[in-house]
C-alpha positions in Angstrom: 105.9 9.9 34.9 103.1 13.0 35.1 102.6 13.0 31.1 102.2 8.8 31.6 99.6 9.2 34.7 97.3 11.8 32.4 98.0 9.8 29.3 96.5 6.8 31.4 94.0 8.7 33.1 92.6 10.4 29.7 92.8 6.8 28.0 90.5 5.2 30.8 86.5 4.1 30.1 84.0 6.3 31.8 81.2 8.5 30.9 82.7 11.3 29.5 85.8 11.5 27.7 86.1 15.6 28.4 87.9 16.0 31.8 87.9 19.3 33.4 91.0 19.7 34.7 90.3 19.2 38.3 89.1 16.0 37.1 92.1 14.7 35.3 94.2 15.8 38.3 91.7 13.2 40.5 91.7 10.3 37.3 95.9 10.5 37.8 95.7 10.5 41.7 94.0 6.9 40.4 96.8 6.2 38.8 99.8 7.0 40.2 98.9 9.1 43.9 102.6 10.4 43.8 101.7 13.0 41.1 101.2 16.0 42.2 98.4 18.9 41.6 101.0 21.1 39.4 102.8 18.5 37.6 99.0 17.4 36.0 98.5 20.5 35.1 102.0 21.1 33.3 101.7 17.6 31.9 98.6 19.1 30.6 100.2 21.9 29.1 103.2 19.9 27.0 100.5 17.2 26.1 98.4 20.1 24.4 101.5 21.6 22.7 102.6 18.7 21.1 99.1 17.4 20.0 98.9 14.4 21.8 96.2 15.9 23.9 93.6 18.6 23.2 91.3 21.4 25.2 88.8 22.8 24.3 86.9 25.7 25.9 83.4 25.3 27.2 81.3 27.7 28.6 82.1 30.1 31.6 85.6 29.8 31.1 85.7 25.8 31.6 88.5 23.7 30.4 88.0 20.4 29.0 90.7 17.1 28.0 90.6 14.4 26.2 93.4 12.7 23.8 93.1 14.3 20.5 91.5 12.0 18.1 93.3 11.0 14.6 90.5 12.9 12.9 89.6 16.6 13.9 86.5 17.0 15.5 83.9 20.2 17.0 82.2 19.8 20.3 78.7 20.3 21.2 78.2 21.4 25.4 75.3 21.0 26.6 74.9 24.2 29.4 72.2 22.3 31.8 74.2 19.0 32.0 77.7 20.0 31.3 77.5 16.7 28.6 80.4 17.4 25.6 79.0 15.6 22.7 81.7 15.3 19.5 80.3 16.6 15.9 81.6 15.4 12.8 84.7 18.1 12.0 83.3 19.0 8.7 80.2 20.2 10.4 81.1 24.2 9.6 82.7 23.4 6.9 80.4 25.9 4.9 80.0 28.4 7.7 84.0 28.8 7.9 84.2 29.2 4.3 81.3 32.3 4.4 83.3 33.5 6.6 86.4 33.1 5.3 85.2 34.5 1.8 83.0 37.6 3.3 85.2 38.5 6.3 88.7 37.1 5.6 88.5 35.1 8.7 89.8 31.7 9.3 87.7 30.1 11.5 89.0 27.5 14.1 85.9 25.8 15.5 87.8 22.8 17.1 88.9 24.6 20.5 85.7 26.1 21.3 82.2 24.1 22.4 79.1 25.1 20.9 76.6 25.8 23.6 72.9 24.7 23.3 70.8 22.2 25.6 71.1 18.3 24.4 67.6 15.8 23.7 68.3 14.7 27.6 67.7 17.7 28.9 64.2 19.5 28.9 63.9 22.6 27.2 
């Protein structure tokens, strides 16, 4: 029931597709208002584990959601608007390599947002 309701509620149209999640646990009360607070939450948790959902990590110690995509992707968060905009995942492709080859670092870009200010905002 829980994992269904945030399945649901991550799978429904609106602007943004990143839910904090004090979001997703308002999108399920949508859905199914018999859900409780926690059980989002660990729906969230066994969602992430087996892939079918993913997080990623904005800025300030923010949270985001959405259903993971068939194709790995970054994230671009924009700090004045909160916006999460997806970049292509080969975007650091060269950057994790460098780093890889000059630090012997593997570099996973996916669950982290880069931070900057988007063309909507001013500068």
């Amino acid at each position: 029931g829980p994992r269904r309701a945030v399945i649901t509620a991550l799978a429904a149209p609106r602007d943004s597709s990143h839910l904090t999640p004090e979001q997703v646990v308002v999108a399920v009360a949508g859905v199914d208002p018999t859900v409780h607070r926690a059980s989002v939450y660990r729906a969230l948790e066994v969602l992430s584990s087996l892939g079918v959902v993913q997080h990623v990590h904005l800025g300030h110690g923010t949270t985001a959601y959405h259903l993971a995509a068939p194709h790995e992707h970054l994230h671009a968060h924009c700090v004045r608007c909160d916006r999460v905009i997806d970049l292509p995942g080969s975007l650091l492709d060269g950057v994790a390599r460098t780093v890889a080859d000059e630090y012997g670092f593997v570099l996973d870009p996916s669950h982290v947002a880069l931070s900057g200010t988007c063309v909507s905002c001013p500068s």
